[in-house]
BADREN-186755 format. One line per field, with one value per residue: residue number from 1; residue in three letters; chain; x, y, z of N, C-alpha, C, O in turn. Coordinates in Angstrom, 3 decimals. Example, Ala and Ser with C-alpha at 12.3 -4.5 7.8 and 13.67 -1.06 7.14 Angstrom:
2
resi	c(1_2)
resn	c(ALA_SER)
chain	c(A_A)
nxx	c(13.190_12.850)
nyy	c(-5.690_-2.250)
nzz	c(7.800_7.080)
caxx	c(12.300_13.670)
cayy	c(-4.500_-1.060)
cazz	c(7.800_7.140)
cxx	c(13.200_12.900)
cyy	c(-3.300_0.030)
czz	c(7.800_7.870)
oxx	c(14.236_13.409)
oyy	c(-3.319_1.138)
ozz	c(8.465_8.039)
***
This chain:
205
resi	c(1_2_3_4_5_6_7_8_9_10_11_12_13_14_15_16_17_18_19_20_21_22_23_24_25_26_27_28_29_30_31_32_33_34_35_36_37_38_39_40_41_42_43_44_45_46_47_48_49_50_51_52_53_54_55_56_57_58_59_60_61_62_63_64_65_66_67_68_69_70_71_72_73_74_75_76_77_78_79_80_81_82_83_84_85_86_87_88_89_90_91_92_93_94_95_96_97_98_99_100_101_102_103_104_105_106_107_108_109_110_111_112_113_114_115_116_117_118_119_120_121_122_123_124_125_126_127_128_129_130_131_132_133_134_135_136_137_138_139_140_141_142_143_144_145_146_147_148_149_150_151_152_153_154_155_156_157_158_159_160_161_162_163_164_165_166_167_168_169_170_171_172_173_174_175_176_177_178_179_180_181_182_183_184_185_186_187_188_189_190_191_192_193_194_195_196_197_198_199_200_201_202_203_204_205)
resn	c(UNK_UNK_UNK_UNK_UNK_UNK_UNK_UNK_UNK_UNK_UNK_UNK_UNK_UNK_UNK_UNK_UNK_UNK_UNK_UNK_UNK_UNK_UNK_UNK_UNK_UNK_UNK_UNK_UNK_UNK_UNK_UNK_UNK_UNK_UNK_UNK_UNK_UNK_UNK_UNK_UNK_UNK_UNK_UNK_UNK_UNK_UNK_UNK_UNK_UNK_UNK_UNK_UNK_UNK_UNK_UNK_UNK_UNK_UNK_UNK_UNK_UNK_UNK_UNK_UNK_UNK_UNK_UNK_UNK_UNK_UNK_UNK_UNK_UNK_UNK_UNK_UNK_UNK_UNK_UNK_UNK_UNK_UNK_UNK_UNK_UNK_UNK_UNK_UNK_UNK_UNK_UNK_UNK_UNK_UNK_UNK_UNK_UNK_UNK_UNK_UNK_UNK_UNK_UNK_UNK_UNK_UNK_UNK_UNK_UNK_UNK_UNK_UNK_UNK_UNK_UNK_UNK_UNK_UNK_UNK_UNK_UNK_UNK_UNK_UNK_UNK_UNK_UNK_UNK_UNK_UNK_UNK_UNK_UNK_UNK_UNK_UNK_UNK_UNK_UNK_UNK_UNK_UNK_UNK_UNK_UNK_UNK_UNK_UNK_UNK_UNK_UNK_UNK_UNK_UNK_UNK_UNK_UNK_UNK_UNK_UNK_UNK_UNK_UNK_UNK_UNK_UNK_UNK_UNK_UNK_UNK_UNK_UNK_UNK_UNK_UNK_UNK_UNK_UNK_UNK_UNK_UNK_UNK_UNK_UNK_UNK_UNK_UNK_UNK_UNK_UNK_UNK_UNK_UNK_UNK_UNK_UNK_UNK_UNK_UNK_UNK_UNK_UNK_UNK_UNK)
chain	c(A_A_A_A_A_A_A_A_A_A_A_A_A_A_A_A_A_A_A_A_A_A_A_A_A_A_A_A_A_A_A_A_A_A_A_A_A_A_A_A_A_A_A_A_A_A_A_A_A_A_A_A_A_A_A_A_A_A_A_A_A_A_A_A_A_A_A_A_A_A_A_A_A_A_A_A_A_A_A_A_A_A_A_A_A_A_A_A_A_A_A_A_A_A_A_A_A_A_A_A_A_A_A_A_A_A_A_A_A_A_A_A_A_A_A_A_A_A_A_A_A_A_A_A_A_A_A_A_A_A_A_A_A_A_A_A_A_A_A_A_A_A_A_A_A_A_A_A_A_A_A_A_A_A_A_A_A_A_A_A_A_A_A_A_A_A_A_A_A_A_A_A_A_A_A_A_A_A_A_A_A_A_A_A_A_A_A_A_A_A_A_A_A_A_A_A_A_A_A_A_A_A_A_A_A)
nxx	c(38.498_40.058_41.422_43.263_44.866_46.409_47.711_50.136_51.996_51.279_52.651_55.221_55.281_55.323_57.488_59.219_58.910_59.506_61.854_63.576_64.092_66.399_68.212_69.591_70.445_72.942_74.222_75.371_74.376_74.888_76.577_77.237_79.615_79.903_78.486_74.684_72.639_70.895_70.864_68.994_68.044_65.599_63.891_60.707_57.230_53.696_50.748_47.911_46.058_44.005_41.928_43.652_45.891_49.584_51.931_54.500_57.765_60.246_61.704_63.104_65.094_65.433_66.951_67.365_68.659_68.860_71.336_72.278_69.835_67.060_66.985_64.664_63.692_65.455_66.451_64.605_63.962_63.571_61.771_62.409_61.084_60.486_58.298_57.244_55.123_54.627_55.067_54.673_51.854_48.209_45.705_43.510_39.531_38.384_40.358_43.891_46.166_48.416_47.623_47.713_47.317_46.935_47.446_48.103_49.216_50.890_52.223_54.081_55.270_57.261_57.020_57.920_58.249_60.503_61.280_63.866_66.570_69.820_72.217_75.111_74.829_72.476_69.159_66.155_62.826_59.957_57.376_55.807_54.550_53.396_51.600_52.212_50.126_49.907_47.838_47.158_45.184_42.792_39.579_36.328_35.785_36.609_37.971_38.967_41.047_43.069_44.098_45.085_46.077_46.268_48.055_48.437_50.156_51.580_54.529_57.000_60.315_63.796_66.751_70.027_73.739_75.711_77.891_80.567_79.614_77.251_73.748_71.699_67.700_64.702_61.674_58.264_55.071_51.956_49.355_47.224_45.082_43.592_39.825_39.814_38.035_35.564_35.339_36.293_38.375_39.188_41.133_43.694_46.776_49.339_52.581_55.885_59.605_62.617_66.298_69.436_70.845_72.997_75.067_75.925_76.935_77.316_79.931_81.681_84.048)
nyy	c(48.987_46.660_46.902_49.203_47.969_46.176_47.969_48.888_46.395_46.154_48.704_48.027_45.770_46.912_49.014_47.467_45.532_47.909_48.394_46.509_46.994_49.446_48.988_46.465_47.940_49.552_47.937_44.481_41.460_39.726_36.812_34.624_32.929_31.228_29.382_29.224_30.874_32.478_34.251_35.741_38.442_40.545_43.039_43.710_45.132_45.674_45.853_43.896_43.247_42.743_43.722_47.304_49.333_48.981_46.209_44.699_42.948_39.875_39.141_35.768_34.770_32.380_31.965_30.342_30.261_28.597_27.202_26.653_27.208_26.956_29.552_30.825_30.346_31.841_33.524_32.746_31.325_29.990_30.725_30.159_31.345_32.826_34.564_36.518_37.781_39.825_42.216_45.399_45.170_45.734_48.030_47.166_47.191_50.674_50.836_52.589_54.067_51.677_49.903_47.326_43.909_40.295_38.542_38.525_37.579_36.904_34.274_33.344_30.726_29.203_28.822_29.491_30.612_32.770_35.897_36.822_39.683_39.903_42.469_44.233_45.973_45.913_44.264_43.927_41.903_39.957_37.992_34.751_33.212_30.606_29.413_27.998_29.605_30.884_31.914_33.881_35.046_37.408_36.686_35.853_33.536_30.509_28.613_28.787_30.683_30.217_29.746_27.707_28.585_28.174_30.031_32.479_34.201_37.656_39.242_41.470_43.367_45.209_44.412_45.722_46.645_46.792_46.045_44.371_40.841_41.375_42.564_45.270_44.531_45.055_44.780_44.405_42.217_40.836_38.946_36.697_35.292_32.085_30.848_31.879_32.043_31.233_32.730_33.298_35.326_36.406_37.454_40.035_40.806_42.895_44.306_45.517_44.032_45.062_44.295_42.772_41.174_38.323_37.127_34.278_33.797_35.864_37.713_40.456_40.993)
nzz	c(-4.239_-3.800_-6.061_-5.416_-3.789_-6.106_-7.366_-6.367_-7.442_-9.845_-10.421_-10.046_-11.787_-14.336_-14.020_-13.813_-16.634_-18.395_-18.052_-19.006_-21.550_-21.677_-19.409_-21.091_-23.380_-22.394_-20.202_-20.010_-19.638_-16.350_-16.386_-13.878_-12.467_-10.445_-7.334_-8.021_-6.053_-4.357_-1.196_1.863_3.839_6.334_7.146_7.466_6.884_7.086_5.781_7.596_7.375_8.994_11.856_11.831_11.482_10.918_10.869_11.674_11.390_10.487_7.540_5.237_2.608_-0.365_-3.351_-6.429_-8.962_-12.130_-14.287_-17.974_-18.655_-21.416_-24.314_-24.413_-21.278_-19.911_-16.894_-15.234_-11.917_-8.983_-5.597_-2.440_0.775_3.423_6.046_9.210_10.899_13.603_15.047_17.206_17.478_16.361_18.094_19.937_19.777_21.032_22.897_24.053_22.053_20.841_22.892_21.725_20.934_22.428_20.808_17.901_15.032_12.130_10.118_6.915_5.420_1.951_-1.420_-4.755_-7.948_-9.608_-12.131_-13.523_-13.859_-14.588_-14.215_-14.402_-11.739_-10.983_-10.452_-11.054_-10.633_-11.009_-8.940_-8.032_-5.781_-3.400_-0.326_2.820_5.473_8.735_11.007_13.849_16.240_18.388_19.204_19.920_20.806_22.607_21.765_19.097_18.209_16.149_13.004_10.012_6.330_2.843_1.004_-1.613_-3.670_-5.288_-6.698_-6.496_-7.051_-6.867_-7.201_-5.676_-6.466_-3.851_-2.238_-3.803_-3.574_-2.152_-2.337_-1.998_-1.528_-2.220_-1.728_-2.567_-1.507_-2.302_-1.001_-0.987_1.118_1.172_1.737_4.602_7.036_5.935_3.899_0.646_-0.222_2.118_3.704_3.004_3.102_2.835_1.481_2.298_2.143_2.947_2.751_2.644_0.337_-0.540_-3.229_-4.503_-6.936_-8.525_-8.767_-8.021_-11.392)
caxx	c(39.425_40.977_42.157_44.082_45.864_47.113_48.317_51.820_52.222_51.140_53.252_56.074_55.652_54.962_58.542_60.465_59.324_59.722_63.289_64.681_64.947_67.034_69.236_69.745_71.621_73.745_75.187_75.579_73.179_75.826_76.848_77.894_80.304_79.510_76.697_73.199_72.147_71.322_70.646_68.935_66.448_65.753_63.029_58.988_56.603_52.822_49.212_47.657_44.228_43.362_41.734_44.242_47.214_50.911_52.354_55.935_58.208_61.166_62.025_64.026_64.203_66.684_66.770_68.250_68.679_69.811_72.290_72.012_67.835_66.476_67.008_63.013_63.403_66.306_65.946_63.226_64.095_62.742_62.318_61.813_60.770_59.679_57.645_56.941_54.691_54.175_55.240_53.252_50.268_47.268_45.193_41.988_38.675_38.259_41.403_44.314_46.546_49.571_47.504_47.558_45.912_48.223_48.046_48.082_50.426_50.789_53.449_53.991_56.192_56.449_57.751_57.211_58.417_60.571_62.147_64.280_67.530_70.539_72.933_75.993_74.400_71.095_68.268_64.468_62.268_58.841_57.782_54.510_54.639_52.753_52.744_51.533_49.717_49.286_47.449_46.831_43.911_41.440_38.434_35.397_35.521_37.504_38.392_39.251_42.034_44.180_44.115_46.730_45.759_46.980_48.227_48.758_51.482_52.182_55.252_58.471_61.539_64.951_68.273_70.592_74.660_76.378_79.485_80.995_78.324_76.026_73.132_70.050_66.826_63.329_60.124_56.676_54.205_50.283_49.076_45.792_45.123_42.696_39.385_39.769_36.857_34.663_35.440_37.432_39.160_38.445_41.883_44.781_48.181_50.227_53.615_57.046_60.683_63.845_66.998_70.594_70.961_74.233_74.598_77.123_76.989_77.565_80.864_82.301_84.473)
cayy	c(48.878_45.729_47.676_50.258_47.157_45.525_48.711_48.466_45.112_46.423_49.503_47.220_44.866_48.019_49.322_46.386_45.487_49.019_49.470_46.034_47.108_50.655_48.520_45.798_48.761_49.889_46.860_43.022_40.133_39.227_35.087_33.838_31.146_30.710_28.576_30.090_30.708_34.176_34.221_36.665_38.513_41.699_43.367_43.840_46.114_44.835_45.949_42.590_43.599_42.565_45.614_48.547_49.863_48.232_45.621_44.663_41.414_39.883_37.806_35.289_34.094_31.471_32.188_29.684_30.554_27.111_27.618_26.310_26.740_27.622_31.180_31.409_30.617_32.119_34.355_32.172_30.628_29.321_31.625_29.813_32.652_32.867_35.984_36.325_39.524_39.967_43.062_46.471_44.339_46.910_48.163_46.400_48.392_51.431_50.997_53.182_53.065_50.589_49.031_45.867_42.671_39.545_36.906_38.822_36.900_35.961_34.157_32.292_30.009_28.279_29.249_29.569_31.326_34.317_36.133_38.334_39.561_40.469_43.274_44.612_46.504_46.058_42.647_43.574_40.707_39.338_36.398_34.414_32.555_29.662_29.320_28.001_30.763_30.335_32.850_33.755_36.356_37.602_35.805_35.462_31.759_30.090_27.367_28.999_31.725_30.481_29.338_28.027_28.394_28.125_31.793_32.682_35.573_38.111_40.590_42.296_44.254_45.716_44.666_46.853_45.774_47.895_45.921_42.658_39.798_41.771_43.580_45.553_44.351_46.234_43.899_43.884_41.210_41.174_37.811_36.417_33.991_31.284_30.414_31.728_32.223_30.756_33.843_33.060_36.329_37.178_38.446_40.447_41.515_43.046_45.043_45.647_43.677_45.228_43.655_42.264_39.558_37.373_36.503_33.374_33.527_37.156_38.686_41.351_40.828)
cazz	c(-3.128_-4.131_-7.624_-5.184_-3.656_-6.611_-7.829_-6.258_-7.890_-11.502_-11.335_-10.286_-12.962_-15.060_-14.043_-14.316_-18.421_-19.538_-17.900_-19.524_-22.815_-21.674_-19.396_-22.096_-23.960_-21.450_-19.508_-20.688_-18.021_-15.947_-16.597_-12.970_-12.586_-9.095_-7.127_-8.897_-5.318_-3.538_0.368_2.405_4.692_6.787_7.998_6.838_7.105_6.491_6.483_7.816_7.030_10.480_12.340_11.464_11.659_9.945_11.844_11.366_11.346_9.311_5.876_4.314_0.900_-0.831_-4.748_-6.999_-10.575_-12.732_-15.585_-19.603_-19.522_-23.169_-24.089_-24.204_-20.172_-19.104_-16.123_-14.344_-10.761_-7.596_-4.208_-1.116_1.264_4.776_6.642_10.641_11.011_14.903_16.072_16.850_16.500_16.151_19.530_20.367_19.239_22.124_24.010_23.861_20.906_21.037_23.835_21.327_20.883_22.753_19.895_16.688_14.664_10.640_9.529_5.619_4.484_0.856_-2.486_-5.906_-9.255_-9.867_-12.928_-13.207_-15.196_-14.076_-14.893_-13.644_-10.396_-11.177_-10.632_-11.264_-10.747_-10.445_-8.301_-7.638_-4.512_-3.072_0.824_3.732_6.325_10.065_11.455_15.529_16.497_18.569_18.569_21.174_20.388_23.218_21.009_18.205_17.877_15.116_11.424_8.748_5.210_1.534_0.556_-3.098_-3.054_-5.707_-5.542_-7.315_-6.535_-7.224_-6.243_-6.170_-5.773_-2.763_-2.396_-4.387_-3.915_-1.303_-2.569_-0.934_-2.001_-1.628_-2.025_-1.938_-1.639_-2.636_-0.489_-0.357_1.886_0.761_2.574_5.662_8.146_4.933_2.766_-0.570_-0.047_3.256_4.160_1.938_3.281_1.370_2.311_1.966_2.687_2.396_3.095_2.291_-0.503_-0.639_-3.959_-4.721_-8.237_-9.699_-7.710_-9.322_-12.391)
cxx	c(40.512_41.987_43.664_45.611_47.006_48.125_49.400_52.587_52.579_52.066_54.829_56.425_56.109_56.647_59.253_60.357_59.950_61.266_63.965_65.230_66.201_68.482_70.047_70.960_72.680_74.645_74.617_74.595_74.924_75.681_77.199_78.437_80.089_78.367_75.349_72.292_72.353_70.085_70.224_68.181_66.833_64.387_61.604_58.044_55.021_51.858_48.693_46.429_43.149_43.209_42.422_45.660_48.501_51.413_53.989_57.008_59.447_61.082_62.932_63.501_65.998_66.476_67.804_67.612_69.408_70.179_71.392_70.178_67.959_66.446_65.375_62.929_64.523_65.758_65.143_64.426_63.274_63.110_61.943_62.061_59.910_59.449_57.315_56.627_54.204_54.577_54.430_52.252_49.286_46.848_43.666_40.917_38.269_39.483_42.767_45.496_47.856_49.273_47.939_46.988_47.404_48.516_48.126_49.358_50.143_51.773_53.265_55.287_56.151_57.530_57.468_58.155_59.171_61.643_62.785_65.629_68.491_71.880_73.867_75.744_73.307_70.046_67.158_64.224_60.174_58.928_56.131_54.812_53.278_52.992_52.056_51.021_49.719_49.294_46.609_45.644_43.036_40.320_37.352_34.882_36.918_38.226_39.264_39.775_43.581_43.972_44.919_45.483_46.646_46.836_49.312_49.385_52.088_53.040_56.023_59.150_62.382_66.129_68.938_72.169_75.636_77.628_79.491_79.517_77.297_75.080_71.827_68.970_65.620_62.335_59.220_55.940_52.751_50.269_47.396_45.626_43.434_41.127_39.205_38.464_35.489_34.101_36.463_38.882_38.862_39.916_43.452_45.927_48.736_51.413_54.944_58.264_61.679_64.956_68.278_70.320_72.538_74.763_75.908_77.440_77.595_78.819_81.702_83.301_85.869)
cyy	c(47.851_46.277_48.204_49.053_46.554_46.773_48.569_47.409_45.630_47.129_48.675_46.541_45.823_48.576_48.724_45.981_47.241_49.442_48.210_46.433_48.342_50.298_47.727_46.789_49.228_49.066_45.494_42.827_40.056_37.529_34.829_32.566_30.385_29.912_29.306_30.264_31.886_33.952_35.385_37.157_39.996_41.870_43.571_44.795_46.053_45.772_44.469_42.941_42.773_43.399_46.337_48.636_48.853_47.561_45.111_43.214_41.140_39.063_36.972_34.992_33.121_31.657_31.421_29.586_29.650_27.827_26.783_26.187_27.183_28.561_31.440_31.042_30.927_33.538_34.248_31.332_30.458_29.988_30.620_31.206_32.303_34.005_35.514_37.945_39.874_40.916_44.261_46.001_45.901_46.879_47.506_47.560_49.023_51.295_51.979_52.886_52.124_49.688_46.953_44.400_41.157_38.681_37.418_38.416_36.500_35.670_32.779_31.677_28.774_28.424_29.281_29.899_32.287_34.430_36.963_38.471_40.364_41.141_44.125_44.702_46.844_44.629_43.276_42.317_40.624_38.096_35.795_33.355_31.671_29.168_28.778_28.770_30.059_31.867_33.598_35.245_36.398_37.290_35.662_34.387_31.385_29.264_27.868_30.816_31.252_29.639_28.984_27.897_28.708_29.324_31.508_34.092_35.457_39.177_40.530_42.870_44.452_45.237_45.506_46.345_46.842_47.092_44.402_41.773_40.295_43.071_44.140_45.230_45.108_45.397_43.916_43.076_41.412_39.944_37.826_35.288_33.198_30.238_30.736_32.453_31.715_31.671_33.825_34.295_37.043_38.379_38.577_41.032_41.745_44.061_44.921_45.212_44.840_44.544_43.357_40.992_39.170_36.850_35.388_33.054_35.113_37.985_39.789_40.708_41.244)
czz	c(-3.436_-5.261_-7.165_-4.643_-4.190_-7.273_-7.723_-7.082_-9.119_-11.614_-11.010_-11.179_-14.234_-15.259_-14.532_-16.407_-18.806_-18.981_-18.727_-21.113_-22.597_-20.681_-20.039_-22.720_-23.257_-20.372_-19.836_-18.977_-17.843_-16.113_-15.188_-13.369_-11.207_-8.820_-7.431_-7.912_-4.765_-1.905_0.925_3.098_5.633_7.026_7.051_7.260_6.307_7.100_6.449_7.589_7.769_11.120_11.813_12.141_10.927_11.675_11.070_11.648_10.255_8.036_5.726_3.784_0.814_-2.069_-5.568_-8.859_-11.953_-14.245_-16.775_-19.433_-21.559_-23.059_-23.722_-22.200_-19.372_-18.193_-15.409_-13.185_-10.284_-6.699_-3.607_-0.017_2.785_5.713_8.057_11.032_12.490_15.311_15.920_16.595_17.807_18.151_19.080_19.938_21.081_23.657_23.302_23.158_21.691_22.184_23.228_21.708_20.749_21.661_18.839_16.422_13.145_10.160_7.997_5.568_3.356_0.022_-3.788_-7.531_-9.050_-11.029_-12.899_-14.298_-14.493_-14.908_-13.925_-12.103_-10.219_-11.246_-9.880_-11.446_-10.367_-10.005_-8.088_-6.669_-3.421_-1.362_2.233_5.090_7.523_10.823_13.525_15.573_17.449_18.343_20.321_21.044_21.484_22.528_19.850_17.651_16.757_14.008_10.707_7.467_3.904_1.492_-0.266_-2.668_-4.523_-5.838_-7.194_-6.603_-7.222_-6.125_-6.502_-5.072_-4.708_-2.385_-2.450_-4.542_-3.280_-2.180_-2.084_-1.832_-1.331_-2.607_-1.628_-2.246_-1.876_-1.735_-0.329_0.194_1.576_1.401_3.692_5.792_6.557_3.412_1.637_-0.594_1.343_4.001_3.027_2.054_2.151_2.165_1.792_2.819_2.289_3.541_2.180_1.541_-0.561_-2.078_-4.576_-6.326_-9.331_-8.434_-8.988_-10.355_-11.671)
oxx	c(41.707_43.197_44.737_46.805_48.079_49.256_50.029_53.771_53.729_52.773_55.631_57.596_57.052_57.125_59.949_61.267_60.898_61.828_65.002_66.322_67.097_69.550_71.247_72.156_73.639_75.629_73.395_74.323_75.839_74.561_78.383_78.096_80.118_77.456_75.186_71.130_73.451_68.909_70.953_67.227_67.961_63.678_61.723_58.354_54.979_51.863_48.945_45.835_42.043_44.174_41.954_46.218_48.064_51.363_54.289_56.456_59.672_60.115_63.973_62.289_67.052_65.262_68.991_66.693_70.351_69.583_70.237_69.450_68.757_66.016_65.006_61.941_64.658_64.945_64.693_65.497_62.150_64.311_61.041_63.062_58.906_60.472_57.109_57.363_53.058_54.591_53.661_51.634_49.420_47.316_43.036_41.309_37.992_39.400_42.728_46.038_48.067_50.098_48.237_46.335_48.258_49.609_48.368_50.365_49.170_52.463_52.616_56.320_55.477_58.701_56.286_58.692_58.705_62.581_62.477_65.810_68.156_72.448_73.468_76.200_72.944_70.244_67.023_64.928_59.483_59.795_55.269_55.561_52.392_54.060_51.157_51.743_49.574_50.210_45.449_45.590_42.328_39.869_37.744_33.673_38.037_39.412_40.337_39.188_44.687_43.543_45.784_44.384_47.635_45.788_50.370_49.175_52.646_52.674_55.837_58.795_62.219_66.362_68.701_72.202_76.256_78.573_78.932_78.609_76.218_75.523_70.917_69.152_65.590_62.267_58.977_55.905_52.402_51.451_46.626_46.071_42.356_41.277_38.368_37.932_34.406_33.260_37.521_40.049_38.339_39.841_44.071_46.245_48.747_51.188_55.116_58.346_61.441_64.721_68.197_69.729_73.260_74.917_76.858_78.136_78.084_78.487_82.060_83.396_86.915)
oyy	c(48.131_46.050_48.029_49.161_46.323_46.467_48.152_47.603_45.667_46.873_48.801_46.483_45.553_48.604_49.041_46.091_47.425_50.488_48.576_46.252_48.209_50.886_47.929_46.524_49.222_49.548_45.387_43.463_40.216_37.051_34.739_31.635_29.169_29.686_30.231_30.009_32.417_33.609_36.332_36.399_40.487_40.868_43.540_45.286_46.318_46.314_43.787_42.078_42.332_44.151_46.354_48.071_47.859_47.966_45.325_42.435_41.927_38.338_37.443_34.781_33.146_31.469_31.735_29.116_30.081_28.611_26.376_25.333_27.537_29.029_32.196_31.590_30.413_34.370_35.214_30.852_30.631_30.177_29.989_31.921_31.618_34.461_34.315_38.890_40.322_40.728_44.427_46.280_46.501_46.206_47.497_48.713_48.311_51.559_52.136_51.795_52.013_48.874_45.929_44.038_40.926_38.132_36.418_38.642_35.777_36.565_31.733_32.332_27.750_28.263_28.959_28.899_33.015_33.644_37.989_37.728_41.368_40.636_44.615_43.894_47.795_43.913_43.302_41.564_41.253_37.254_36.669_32.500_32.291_28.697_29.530_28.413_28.837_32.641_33.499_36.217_35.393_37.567_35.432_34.173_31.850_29.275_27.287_31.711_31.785_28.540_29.834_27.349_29.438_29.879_30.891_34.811_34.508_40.200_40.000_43.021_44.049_45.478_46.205_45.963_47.733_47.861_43.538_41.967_39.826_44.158_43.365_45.593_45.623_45.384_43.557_42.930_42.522_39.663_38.619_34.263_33.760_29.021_30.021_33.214_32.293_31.553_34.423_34.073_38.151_39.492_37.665_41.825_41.231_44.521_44.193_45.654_45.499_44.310_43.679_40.002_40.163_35.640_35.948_32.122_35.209_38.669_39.792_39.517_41.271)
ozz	c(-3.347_-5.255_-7.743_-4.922_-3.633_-7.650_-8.695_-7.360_-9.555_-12.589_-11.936_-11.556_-14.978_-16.393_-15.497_-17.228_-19.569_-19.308_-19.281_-21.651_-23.431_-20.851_-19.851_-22.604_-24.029_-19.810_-19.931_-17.959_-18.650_-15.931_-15.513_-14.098_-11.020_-9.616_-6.635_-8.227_-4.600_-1.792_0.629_3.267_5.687_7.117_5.827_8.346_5.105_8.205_5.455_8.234_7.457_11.257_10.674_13.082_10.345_12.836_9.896_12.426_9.335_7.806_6.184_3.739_1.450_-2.158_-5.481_-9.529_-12.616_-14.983_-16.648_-19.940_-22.427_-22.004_-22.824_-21.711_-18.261_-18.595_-14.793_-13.555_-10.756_-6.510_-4.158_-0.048_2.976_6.225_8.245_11.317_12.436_16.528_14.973_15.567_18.873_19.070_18.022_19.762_22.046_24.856_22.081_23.337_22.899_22.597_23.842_22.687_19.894_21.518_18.163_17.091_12.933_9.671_8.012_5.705_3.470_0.366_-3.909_-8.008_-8.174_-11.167_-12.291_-15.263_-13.865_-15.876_-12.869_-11.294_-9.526_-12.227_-8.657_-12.118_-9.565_-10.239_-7.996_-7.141_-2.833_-0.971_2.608_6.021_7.547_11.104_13.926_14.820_17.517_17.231_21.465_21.133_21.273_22.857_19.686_17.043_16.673_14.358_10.495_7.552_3.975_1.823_-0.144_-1.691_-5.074_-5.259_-8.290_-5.434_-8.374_-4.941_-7.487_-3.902_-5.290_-2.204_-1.775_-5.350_-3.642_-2.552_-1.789_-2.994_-0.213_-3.836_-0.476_-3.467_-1.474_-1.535_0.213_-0.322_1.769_1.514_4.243_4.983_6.662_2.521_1.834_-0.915_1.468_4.522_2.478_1.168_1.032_3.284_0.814_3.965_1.277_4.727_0.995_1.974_-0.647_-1.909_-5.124_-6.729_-10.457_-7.466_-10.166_-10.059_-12.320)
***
């Protein structure tokens, strides 16, 4: 089960090496002269792997990509990234659907790692992401309906440039959240952003 999860991830990663060598031939990395900083956010779309059903919510990220590294690490940055997954939260067990459940709520924020390579109208990337969870729920514990915990977060995507510095991005995340309820893996969102990036560094030519 877990295998089927990471799948998205793998064939992501999977996509992104085997297309750089075929874009490599076909269009130069773009150099920016601009600030090495791309802005952005839009909407989400998550299994919370809390009861059932996809629950829904938005993103930002901040991506800053620093000039003269060593060729052996060019193409590595820093995301800062923030998720808020509360809407459509699932129906309660035996009530009718979309009745929903009042506190379901997971939201991360953190940051981490990401590479990527950029080319004319084109930025594949991977990212590993580090983040703090806070989690709201259902619980027949008066006391105790909500959680934060450390959540490890792996993902990828495609930009793609639709006009001058703006380009649409499409991301998904793997997340495991660390510890909770006394289970090392007890819970595993995983899901998909897309959205508008800003990017202050690569404007057209």
């Amino acid at each position: 089960m877990r295998f089927k999860l990471f799948a998205p991830f793998f064939l992501t990663v999977s996509l992104f090496l085997a297309a750089l060598p075929a874009l490599s031939q076909t269009a130069a990395p773009y150099q920016g002269k601009g600030l090495p900083i791309v802005i952005g956010g839009g909407p989400a779309g998550y299994n919370p792997d809390w009861g059932h059903g996809a629950m829904y919510g938005g993103a930002m990220w901040i991506d800053w990509f620093p000039r003269n590294l060593p060729s052996a690490l060019r193409g590595f940055g820093l995301e800062a990234e923030a998720r808020d997954i509360s809407l459509d939260r699932h129906p309660e067990p035996n009530q009718p659907p979309r009745s929903g459940q009042a506190n379901t709520k997971e939201d991360t924020a953190g940051g981490g790692v990401i590479y990527g390579r950029y080319f004319q109208h084109f930025h594949p990337y991977v990212k590993g992401i580090a983040s703090q969870g806070s989690i709201d729920f259902i619980s027949p514990s008066p006391t105790y309906s909500h959680d934060t915990r450390l959540v490890m977060a792996v993902g990828g995507g495609l930009e793609y440039r639709i006009y001058r510095s703006l380009w649409a991005r499409g991301d998904y995340e793997y997340q495991d959240w660390q510890g909770l309820f006394g289970n090392p893996h007890a819970l595993t969102p995983h899901g998909f952003t897309v959205g508008i990036s800003y990017d202050l560094s690569h404007p057209l030519p």
